[in-house]
SENUPA-653007 format. One record per atom (N, C-alpha, C, O): x, y, z. Coordinates in steps of 0.001 Angstrom, whole numbers, plus 500000, padded with zeros to 6 digits. Example, Ala and Ser with C-alpha at 12.3 -4.5 7.8 and 13.67 -1.06 7.14 Angstrom:
residues 2
513190494310507800
512300495500507800
513200496700507800
514236496681508465
512850497750507080
513670498940507140
512900500030507870
513409501138508039
END
This chain:
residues 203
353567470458748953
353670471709748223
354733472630748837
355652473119748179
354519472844750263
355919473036750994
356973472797750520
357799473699750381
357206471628750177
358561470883750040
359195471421749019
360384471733748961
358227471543748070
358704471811746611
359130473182746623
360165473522746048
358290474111747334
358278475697747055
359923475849747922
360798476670747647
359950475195748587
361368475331749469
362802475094748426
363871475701748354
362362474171747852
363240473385746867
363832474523746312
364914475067746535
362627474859745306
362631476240743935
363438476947745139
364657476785745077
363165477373745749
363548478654746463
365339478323746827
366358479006746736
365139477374747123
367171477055747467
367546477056746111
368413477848745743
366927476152745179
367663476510743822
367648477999743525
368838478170743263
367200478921743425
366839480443742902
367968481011743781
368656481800743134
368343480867744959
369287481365745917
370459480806745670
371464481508745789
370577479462745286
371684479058744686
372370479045743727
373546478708743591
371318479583742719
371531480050741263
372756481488741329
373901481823741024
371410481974742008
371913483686742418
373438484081742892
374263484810742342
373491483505743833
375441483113744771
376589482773743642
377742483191743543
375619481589742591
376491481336741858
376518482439741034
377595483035741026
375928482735740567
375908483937739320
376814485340740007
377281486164739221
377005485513741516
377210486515741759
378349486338741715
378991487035740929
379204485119742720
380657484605742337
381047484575740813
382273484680740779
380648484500739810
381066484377738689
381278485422738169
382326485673737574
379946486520738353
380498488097738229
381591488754739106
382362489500738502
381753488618740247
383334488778740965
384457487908740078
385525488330740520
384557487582739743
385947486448739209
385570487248738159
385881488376738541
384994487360736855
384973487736736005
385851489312735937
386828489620735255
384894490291737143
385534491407737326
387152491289737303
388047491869736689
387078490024738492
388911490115739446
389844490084737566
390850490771737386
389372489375736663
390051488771735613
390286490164734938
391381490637734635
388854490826734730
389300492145734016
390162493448734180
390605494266733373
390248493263736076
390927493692736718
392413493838736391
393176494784736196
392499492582736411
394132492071736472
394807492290735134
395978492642734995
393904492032734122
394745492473733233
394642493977733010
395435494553732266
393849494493733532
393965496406732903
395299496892733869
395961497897733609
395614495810735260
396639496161736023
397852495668735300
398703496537735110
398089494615734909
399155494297734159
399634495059732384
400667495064731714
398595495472732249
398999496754731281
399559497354731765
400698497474731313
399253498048732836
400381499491733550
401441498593734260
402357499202734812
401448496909734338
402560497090735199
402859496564736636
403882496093737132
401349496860737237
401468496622738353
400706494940738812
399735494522739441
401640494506738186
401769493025738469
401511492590740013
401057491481740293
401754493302740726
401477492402742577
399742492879742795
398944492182743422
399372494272742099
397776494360742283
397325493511741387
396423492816741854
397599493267740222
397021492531739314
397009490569740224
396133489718740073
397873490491740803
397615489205741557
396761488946742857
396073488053743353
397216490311743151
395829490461744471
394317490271744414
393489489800745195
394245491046742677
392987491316742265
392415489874742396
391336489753742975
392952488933741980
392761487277741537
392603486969742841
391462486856743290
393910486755743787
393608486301744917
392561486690746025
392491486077747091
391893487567745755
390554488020746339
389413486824746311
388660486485747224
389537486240744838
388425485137744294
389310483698743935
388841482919743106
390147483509744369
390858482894744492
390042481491744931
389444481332745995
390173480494743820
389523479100744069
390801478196743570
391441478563742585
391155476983744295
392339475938744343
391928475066743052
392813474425742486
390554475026742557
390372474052742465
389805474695740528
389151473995739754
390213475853740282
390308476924739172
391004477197738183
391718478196738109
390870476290737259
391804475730736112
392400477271735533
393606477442735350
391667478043735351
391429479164735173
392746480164735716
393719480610735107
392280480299737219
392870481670738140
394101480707738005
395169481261737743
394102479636738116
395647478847738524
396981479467737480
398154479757737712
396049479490736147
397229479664734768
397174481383734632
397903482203734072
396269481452735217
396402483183735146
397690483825736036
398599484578735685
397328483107737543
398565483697738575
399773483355738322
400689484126738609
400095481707737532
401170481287736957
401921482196736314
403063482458736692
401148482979734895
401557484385734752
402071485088735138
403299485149735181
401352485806735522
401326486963736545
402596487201737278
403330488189737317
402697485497738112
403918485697738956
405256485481738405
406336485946738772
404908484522737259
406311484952736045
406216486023735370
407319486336734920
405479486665735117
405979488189734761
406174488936736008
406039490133735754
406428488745737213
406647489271738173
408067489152738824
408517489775739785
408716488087737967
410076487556738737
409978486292739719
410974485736740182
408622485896739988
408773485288740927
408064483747740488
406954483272740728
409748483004739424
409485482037739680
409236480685739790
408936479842738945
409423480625741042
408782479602741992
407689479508742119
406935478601741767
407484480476742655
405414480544742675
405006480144741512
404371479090741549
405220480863739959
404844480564738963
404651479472738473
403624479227737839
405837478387738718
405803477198738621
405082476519739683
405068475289739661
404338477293740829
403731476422741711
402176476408740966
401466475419740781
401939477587740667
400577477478740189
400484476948738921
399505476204738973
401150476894737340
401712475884736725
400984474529736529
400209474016735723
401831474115738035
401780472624738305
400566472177738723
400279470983738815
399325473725739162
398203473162740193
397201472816738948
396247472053739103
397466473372737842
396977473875736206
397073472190735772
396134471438735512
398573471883735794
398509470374735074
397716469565735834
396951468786735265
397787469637737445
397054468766737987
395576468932738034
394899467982738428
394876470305737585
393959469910737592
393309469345735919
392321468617735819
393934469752734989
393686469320733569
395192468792733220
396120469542732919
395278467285733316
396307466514733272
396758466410731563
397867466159731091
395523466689730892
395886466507729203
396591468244728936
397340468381727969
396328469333729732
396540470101729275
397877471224728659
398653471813729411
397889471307727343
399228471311726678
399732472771727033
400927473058727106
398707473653727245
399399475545727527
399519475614729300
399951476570729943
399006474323729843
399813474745731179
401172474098731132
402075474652731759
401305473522730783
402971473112730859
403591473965729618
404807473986729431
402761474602728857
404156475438727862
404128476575729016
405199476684729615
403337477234729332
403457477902731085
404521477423732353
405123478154733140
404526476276732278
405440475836733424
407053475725732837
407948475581733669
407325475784731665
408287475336731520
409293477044730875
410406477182730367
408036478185731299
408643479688731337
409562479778732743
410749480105732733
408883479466733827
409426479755735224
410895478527735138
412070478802735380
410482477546734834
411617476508734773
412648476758734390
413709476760735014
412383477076732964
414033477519732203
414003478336732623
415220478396732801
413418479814733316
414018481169733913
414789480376735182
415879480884735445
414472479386735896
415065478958736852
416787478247736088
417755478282736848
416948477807734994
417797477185734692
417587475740735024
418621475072735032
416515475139735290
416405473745735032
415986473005734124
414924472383734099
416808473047733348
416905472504731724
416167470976731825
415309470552731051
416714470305732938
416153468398733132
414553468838733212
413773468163732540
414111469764733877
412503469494734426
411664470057732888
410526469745732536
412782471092732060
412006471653731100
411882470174730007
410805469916729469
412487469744729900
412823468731728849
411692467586729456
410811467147728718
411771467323730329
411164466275731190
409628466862730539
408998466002729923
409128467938730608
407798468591730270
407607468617728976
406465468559728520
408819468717728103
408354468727726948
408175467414726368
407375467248725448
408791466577726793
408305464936726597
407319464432727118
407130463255726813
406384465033728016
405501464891728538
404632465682727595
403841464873727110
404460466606727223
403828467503725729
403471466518725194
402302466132725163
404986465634724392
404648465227723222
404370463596723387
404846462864722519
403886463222724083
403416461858724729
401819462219724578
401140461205724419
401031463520724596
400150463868724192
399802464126722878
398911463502722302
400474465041722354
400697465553720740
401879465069720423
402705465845720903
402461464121719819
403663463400719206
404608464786718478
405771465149718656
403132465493717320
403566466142716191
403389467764716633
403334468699715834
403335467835717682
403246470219718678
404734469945717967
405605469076718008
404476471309717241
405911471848716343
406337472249717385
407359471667717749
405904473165718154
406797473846719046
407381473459720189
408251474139720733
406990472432720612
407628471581721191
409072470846721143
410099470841721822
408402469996719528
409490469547719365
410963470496718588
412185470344718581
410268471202718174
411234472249718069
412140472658719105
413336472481718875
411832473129720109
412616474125720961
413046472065721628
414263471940721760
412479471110721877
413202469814722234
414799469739721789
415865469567722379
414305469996720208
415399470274719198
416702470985719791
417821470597720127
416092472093719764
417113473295720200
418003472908721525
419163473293721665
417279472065722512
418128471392723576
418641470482723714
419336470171724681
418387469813722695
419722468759721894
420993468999721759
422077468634722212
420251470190720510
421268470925719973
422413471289720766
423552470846720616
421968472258721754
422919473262722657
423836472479723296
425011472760723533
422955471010723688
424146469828724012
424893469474723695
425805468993724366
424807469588722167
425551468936720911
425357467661720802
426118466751720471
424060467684721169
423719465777720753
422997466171719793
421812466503719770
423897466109718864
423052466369716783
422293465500716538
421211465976716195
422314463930716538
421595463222716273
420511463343716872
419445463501716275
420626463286718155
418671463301718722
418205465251718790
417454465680719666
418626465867718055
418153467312717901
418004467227716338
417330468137715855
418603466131715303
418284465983714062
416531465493714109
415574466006713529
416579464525714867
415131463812714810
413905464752715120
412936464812714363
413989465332716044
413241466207716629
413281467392715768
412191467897716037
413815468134714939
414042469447714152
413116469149712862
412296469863712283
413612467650712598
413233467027711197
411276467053711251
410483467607710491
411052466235712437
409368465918712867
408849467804712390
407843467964711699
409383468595712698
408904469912712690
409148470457711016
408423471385710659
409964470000710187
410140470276709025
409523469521708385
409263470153707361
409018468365708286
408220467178707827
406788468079707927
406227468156706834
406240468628708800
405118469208709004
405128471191708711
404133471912708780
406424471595708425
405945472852707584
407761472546707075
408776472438707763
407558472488705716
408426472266705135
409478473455704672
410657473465704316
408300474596704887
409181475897704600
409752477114705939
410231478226705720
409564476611707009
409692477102708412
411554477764708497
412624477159708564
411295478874708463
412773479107708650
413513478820709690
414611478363709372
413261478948711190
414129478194712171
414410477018711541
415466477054710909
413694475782711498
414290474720711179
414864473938710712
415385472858710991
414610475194709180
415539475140707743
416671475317708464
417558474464708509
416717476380709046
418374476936709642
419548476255710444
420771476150710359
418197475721711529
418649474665712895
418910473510711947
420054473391711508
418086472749711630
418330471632710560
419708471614709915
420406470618710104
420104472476709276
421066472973708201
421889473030709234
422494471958709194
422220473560710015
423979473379711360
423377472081711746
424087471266711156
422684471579712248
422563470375712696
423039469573711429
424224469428711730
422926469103710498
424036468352709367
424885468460709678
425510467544710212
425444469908709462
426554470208709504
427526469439710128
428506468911709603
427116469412711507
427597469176712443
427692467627712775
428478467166713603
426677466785711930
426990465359711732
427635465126710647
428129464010710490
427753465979709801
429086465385709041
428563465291707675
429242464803706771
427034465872707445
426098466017706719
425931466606706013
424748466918705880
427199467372704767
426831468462704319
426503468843703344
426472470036703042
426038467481702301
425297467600700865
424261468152701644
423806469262701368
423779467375702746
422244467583702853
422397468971703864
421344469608703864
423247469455704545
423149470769705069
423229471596703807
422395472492703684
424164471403702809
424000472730701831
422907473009701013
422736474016700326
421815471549701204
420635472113700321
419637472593701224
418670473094700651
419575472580703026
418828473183703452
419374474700703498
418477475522703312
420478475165703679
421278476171703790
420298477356702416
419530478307702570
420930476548700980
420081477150700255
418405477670700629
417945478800700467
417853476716701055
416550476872701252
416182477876702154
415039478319702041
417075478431703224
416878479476704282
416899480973703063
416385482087703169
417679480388702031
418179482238701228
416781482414700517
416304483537700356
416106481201700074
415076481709699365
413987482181700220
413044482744699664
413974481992701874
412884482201702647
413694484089703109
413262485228703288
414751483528703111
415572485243703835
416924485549702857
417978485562703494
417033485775701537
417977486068700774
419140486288701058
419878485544700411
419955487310702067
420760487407702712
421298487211704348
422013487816705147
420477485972704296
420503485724705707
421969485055706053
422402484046705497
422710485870707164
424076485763707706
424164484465707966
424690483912707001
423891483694708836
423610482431709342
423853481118708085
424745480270708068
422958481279707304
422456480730705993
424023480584705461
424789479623705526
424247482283704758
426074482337703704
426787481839704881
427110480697704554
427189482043706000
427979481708707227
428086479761706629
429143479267706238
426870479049706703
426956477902706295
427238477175704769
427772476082704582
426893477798704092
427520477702702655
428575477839702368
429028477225701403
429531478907703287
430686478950703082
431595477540703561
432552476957703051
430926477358704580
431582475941705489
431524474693704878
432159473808705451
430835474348703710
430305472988703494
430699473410701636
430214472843700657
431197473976701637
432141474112699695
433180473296699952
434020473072699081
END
């Protein structure tokens, strides 16, 4: 009877610790963001790092934040990476990691992540979209055609891609089929510069 009453009693104490840690983290969370309203981004990270657990799918993508809206990052991308490693399927820590990345200018690691995205989700528009867009900027039209297209196939009326799509023809040499996406941007934005800019090019 001992044994048991001891038992209950570590569980009830263990319950309790836990419940109390969870109300601290909870606080640190509400904390941080009423601090990052005003701004003060290094209290708003402190607040976290007070309750700070490694192993916190959670605080990890929060400080990731934090420290990219802070300038700083490296860090950002350190915590990021602690996010993928601890939820390896997970698709908003790497659209997270790949903020600090391209602020870094490493275009290979962003790309590298977004193929790693879509090895999960084939069809994340936004993915392959902005994939697109770094094709593009390369001027490798063909593999920024494929990738633009997967995203227009799945919202057929999307104005970036109408647009991107439409110079991407262009630019392969494509311009029956750029001038009928071209059109298609005027009926989403009537006088859109971009759009006449391309109509004029492909008469």
């Amino acid at each position: 009877m001992k044994k048991i009453t001891l038992v209950v009693v570590s569980l009830l104490m263990l319950t309790a610790i836990i419940s109390a840690q969870n109300a601290a983290v909870q606080e640190a969370f509400k904390s941080s963001y009423e601090l990052e309203k005003e701004g003060e981004y290094s209290k708003a990270i402190n607040a976290l790092k007070k309750v700070y657990d490694d192993n916190s799918y959670e605080l990890n993508l929060r400080l990731g934040w934090l420290h990219y809206s802070s300038g700083l990052f490296t860090e950002a991308a350190a915590y990021y990476q602690k996010g993928i490693d601890l939820k390896p399927l997970s698709i908003e820590a790497r659209l997270g990691y790949v903020l600090p990345t391209s602020a870094l200018g490493n275009w290979e690691q962003v790309l590298t992540t977004y193929k790693a995205i879509l090895e999960i989700d084939p069809n994340h528009s936004l993915t392959n979209y902005r994939t697109g867009l770094i094709y593009y900027g390369r001027q490798d039209y063909k593999t920024a055609e494929r990738y633009i297209e997967k995203v227009l196939n799945l919202y057929p009326f999307d104005y970036d891609s109408l647009l991107m799509l439409g110079w991407t023809k262009y630019f392969l040499g494509k311009r029956n089929e750029a001038k009928v996406l071209f059109n298609k941007v005027l009926l989403y934005s009537p006088e859109d510069d971009s759009a006449l800019e391309g109509l004029d090019l492909v008469k």
